[in-house]
Backbone as CSV, one residue per row, in Angstrom:
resi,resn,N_x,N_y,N_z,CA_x,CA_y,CA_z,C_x,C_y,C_z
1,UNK,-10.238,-35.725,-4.138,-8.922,-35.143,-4.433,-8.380,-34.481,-3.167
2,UNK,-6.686,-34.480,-2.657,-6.323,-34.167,-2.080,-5.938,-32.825,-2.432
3,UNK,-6.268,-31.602,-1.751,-6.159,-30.473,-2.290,-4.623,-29.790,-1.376
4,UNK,-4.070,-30.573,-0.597,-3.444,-29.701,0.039,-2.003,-30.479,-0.462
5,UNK,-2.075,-31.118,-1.451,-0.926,-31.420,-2.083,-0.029,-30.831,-3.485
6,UNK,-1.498,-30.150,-3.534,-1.102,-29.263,-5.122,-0.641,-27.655,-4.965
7,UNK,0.197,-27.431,-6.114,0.597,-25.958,-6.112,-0.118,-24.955,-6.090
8,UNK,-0.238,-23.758,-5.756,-1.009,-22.643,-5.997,-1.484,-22.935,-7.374
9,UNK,-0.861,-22.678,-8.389,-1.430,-22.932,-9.633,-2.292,-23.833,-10.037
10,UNK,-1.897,-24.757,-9.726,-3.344,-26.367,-9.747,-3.964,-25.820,-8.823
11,UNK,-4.155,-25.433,-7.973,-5.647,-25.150,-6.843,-6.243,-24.097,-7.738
12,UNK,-5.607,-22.960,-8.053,-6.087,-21.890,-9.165,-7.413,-22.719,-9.949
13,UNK,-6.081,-23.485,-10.454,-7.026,-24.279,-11.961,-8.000,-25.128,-11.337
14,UNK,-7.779,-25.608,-10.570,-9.106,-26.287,-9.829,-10.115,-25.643,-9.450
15,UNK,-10.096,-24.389,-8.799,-10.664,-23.457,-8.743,-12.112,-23.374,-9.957
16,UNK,-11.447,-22.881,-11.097,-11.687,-22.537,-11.650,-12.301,-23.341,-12.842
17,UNK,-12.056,-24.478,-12.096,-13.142,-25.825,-12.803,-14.129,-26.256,-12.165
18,UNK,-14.240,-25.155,-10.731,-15.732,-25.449,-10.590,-15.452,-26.024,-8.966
19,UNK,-14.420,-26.599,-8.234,-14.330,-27.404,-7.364,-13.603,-26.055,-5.924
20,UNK,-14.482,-25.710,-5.410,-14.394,-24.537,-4.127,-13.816,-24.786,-3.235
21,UNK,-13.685,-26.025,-3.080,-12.502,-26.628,-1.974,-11.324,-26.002,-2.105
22,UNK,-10.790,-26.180,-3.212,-9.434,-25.790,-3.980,-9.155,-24.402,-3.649
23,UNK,-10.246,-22.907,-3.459,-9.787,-21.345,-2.949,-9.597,-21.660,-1.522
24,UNK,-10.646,-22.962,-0.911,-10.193,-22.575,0.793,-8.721,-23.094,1.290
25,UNK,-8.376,-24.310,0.633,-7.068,-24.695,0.622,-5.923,-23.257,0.299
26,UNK,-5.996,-23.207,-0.600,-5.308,-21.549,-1.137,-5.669,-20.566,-0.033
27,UNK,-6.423,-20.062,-0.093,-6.918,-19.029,1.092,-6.164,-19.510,2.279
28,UNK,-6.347,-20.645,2.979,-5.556,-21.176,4.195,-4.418,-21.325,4.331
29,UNK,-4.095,-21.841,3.127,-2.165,-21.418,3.090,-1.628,-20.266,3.164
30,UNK,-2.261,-19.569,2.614,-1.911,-17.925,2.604,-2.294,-16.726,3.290
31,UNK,-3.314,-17.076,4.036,-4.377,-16.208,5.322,-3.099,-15.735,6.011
32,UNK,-2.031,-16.086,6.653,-1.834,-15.607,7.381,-0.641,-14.828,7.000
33,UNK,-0.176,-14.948,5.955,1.003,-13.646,5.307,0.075,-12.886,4.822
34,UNK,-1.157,-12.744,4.298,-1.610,-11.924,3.537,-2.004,-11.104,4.597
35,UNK,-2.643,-11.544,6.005,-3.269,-10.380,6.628,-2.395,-10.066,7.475
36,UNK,-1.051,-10.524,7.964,0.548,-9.893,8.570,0.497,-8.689,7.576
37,UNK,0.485,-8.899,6.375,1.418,-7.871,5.591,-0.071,-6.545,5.508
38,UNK,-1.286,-6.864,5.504,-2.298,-6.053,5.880,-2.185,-5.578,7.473
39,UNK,-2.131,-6.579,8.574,-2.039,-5.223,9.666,-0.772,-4.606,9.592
40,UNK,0.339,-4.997,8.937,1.745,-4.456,9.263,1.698,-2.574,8.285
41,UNK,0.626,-3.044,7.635,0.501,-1.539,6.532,-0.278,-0.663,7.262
42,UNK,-1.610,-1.375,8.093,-2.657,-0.060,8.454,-2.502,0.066,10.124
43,UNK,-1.931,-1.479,10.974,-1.726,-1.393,12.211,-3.247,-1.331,13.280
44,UNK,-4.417,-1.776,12.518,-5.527,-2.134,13.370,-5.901,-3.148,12.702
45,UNK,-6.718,-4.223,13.916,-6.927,-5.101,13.504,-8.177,-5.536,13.030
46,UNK,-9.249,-4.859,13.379,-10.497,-4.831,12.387,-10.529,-3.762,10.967
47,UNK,-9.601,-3.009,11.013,-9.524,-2.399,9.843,-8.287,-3.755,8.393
48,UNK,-7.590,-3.904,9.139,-7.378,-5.528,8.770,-7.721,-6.494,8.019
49,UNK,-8.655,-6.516,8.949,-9.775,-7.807,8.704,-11.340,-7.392,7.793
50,UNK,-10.961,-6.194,7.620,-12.261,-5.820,6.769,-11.068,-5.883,5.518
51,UNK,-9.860,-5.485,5.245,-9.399,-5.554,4.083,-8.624,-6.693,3.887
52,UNK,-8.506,-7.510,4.207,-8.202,-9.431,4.742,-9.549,-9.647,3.618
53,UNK,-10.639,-8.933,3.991,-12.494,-9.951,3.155,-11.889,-9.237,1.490
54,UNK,-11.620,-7.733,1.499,-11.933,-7.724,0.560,-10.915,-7.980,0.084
55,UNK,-9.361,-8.293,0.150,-8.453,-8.828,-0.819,-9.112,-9.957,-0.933
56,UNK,-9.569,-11.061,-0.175,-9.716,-12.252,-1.164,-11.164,-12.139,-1.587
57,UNK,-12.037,-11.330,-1.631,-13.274,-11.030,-2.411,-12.468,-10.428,-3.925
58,UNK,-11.721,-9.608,-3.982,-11.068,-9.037,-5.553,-10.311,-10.160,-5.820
59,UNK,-9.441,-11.425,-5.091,-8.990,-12.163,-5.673,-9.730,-13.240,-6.596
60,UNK,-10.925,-13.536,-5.716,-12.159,-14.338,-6.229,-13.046,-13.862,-7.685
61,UNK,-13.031,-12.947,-7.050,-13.359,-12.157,-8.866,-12.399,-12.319,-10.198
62,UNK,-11.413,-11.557,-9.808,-10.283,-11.711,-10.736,-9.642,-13.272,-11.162
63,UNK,-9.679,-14.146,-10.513,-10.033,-15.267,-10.959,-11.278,-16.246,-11.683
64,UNK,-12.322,-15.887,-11.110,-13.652,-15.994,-11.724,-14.041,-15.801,-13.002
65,UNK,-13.383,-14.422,-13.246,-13.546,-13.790,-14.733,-12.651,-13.982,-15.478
66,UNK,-11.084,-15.020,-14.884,-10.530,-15.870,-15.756,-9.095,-14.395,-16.387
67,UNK,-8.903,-13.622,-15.019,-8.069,-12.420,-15.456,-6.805,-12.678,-14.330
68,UNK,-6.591,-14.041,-13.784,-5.320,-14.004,-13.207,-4.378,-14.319,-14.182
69,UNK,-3.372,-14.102,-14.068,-2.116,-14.817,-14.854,-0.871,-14.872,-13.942
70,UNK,-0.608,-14.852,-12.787,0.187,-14.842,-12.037,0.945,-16.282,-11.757
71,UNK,0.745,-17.105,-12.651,1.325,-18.454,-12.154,2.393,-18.900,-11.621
72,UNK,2.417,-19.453,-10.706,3.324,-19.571,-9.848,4.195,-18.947,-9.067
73,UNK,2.990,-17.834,-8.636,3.367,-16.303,-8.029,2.081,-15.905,-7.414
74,UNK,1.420,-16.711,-6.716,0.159,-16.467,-6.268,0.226,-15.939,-4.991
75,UNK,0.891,-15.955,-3.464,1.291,-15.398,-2.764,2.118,-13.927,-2.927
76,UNK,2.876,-13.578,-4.099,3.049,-12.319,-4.037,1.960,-11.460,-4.848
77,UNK,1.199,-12.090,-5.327,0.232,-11.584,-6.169,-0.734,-11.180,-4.886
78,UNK,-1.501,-11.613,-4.188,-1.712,-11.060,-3.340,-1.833,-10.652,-2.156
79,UNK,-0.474,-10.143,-2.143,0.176,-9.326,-1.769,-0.387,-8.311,-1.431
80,UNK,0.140,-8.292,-2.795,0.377,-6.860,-4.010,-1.080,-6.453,-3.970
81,UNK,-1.823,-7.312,-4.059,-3.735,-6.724,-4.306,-4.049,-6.240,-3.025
82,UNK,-3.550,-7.100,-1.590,-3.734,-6.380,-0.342,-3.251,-5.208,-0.234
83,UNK,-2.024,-4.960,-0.914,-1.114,-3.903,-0.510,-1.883,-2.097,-1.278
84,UNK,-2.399,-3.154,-2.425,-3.219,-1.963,-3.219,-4.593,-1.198,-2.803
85,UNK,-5.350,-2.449,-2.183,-6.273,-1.781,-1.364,-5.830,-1.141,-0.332
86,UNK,-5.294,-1.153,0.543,-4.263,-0.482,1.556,-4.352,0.958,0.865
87,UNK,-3.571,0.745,-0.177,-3.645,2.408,-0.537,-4.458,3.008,-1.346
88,UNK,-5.446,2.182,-1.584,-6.790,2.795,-1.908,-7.729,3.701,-0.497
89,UNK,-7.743,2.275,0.379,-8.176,3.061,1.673,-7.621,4.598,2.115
90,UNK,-6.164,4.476,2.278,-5.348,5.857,2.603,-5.231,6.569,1.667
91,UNK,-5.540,6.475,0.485,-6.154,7.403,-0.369,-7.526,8.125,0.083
92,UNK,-8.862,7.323,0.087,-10.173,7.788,0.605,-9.775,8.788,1.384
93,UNK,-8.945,7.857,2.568,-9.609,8.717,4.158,-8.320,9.712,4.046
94,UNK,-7.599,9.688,3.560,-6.375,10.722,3.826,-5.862,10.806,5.410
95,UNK,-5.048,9.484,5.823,-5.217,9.468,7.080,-4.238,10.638,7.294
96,UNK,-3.789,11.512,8.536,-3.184,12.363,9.265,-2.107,11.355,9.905
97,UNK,-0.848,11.461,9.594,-0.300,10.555,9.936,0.994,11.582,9.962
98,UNK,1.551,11.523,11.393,3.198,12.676,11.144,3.635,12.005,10.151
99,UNK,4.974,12.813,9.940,5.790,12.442,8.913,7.386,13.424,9.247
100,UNK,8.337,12.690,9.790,9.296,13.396,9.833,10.270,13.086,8.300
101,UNK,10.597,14.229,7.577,11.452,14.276,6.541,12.836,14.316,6.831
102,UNK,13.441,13.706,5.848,15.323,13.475,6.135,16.027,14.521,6.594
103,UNK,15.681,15.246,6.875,16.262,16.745,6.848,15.453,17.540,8.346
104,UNK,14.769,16.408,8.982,14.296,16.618,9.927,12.923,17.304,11.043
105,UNK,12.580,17.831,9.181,11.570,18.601,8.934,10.097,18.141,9.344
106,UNK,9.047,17.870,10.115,7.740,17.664,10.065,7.049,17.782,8.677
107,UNK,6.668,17.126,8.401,5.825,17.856,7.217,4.266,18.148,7.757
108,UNK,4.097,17.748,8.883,2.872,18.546,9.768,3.218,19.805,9.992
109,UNK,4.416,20.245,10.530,4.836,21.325,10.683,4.426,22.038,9.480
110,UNK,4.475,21.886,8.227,4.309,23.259,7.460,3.070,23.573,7.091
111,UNK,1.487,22.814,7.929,0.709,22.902,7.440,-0.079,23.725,8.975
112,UNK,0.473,23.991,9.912,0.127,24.894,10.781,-0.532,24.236,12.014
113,UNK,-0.972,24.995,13.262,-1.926,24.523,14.064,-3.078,24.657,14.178
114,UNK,-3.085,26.136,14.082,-4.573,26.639,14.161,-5.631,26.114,13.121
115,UNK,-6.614,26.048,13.864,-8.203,25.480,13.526,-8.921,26.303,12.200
116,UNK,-8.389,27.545,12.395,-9.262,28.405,11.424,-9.993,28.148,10.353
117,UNK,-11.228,28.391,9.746,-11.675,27.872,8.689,-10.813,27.666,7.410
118,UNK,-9.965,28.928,7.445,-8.984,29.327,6.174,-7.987,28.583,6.393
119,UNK,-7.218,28.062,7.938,-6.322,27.666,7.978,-6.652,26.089,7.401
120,UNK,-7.748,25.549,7.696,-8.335,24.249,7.264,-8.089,24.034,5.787
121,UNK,-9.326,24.924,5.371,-8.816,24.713,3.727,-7.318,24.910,3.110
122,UNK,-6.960,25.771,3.854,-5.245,25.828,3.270,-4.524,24.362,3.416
123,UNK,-4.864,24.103,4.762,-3.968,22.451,5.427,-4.843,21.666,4.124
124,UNK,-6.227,22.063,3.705,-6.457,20.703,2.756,-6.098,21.072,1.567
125,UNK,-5.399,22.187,0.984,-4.884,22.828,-0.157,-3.351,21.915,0.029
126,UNK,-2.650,22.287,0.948,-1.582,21.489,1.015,-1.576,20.187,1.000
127,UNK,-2.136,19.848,1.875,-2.193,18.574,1.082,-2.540,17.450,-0.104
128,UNK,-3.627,18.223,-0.535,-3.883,18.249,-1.781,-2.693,17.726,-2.923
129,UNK,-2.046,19.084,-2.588,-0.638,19.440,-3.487,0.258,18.053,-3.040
130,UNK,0.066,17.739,-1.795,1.285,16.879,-1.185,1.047,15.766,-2.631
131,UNK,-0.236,15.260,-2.178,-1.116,13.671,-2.818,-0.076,13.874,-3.814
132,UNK,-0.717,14.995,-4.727,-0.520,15.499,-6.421,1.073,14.958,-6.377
133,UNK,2.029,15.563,-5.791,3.254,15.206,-5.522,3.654,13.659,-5.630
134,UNK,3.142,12.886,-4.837,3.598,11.902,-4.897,2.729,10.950,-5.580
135,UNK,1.651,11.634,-5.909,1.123,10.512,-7.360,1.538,10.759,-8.544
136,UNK,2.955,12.030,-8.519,3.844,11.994,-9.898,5.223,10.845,-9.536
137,UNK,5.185,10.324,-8.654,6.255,9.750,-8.830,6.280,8.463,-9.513
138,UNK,7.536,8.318,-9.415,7.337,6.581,-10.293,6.936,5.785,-8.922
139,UNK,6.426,4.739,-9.413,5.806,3.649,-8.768,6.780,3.301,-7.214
140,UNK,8.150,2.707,-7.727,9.003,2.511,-6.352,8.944,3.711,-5.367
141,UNK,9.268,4.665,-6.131,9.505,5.652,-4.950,7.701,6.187,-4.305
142,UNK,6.884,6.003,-5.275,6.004,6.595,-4.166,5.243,4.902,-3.642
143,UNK,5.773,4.026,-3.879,4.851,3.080,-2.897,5.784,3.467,-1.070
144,UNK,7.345,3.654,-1.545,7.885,3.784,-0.126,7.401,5.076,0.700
145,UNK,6.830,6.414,-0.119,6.449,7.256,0.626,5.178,6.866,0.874
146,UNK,4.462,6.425,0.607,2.799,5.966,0.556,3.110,5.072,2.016
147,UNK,3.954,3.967,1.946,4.216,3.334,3.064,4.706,3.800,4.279
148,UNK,5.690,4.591,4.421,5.766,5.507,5.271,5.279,6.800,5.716
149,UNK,4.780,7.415,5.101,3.561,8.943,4.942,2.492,7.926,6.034
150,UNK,1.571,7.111,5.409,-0.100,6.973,5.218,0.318,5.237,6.182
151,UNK,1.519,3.979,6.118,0.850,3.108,7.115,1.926,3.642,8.225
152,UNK,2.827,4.843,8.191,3.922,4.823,9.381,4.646,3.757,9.594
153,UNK,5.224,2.699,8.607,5.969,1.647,8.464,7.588,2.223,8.829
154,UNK,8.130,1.161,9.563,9.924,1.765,9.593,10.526,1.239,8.473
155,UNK,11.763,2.132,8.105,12.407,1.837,7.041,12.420,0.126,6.171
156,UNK,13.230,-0.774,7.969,12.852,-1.713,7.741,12.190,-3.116,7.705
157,UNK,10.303,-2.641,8.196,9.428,-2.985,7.451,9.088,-2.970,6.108
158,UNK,9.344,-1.869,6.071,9.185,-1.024,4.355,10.248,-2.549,3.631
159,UNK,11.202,-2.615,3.849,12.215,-3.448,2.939,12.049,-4.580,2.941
160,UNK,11.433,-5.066,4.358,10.746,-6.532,4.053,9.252,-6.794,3.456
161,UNK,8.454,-5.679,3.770,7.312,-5.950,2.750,7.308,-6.079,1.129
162,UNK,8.482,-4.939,0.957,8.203,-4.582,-0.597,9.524,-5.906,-1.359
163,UNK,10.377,-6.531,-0.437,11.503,-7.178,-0.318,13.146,-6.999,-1.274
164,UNK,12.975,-5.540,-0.778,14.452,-5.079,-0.974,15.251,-4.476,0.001
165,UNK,16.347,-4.215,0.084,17.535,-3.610,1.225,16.338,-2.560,1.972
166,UNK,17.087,-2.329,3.186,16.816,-1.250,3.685,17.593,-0.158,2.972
167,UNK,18.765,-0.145,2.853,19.449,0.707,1.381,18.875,0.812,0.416
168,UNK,18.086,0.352,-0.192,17.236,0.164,-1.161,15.984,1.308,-0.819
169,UNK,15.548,0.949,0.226,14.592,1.711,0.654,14.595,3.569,0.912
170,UNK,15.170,2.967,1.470,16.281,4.370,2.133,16.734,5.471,1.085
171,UNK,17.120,4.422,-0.118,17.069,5.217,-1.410,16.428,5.442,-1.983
172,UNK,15.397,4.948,-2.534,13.933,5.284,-2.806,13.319,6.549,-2.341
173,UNK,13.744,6.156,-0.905,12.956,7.956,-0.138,13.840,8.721,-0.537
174,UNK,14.828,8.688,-0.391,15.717,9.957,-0.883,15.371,10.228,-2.223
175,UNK,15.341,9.163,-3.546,14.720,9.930,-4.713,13.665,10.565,-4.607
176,UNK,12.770,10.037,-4.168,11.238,10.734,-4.069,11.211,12.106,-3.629
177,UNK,11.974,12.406,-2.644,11.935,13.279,-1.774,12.827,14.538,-2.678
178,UNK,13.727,13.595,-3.375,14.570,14.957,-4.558,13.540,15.116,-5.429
179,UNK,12.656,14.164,-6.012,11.424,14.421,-6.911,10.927,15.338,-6.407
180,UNK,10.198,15.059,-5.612,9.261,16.173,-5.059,10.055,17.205,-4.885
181,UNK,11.003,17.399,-4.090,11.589,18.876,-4.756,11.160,19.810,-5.802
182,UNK,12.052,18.710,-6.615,12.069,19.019,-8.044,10.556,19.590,-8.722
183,UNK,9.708,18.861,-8.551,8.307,19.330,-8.811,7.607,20.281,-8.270
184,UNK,8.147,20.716,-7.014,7.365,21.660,-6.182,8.002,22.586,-6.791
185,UNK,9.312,22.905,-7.050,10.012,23.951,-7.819,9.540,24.146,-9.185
186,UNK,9.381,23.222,-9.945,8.672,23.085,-11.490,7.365,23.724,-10.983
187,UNK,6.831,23.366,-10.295,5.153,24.027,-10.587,5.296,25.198,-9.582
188,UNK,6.308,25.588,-9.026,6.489,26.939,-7.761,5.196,26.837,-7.004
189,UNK,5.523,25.642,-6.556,4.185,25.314,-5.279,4.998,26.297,-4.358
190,UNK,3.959,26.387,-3.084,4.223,26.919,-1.728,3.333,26.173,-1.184
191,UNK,3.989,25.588,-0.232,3.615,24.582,0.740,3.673,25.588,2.488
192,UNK,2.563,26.205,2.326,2.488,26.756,3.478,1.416,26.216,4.289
């Protein structure tokens, strides 16, 4: 069988009848948007390529166990699974990444310089609070702060990865950013 004639979906299903040819065909068509849109999120290239193995190690599974349903959407599907480990990773490590706010603000700036033990735990108190913040948001608006916070993506990267306007984007941060407001005021955080 010629495998490089069939759709994502027939290679799927081929796949999944047993014939392994059919993921490397798939895998090869798609290797190279999947790990663009992986260094374009974390910006190194063995950090990359370690999450390049494991998106298509979770894709292999999730097919295996017969839990895809993405048909004829297999390239944005993973994507989306690269894009998720991405922010699983910058979840773990909590990378330190500036962040200038619309308003011009650092948000390094409000977490201080000094080293101090107290000043430490405070910077990890704040941020803490930050995470908490933007893991209340809805999904759009905090994948664009997640993308800009944690891979330092420009606006429009951000609009071609996620594939809407840079207006689009642009707006997104601005909701988020009124969210978070809004929430830091609801719970009378101090972000010192």
């Amino acid at each position: 069988m010629h495998f490089s004639n069939l759709s994502d979906a027939e290679l799927v299903l081929a796949y999944q009848q047993g014939q392994e040819q059919a993921l490397s065909t798939l895998i090869t068509r798609h290797k190279d948007a999947v790990y663009t849109s992986l260094f374009m999120l974390v910006k190194d290239k063995y950090l990359a390529e370690d999450l390049f193995q494991d998106t298509f190690l979770k894709i292999i599974k999730t097919i295996k166990e017969g839990r895809y349903s993405e048909q004829g959407k297999f390239l944005p599907w993973a994507v989306r699974v690269a894009r998720n480990l991405c922010m699983d990773y910058f979840r773990r490590t909590r990378l330190q990444i500036s962040v200038t706010l619309p308003d011009g603000q650092d948000i390094s700036a409000l977490l201080g310089t000094a080293e101090l033990a107290s000043d430490a735990i405070e910077r990890r108190q704040v941020h803490d609070s930050v995470r908490k913040l933007v893991e209340g948001l809805p999904e759009e608006q905090r994948e664009v702060i997640v993308l800009r916070m944690y891979a330092d993506l420009s606006f429009k990267e951000i609009s071609e990865l996620t594939g809407v306007s840079i207006n689009t984007a642009l707006g997104r941060m601005r909701y988020a950013l009124i969210n978070m407001r809004k929430l830091i005021a609801d719970k009378q955080l101090v972000l010192r």
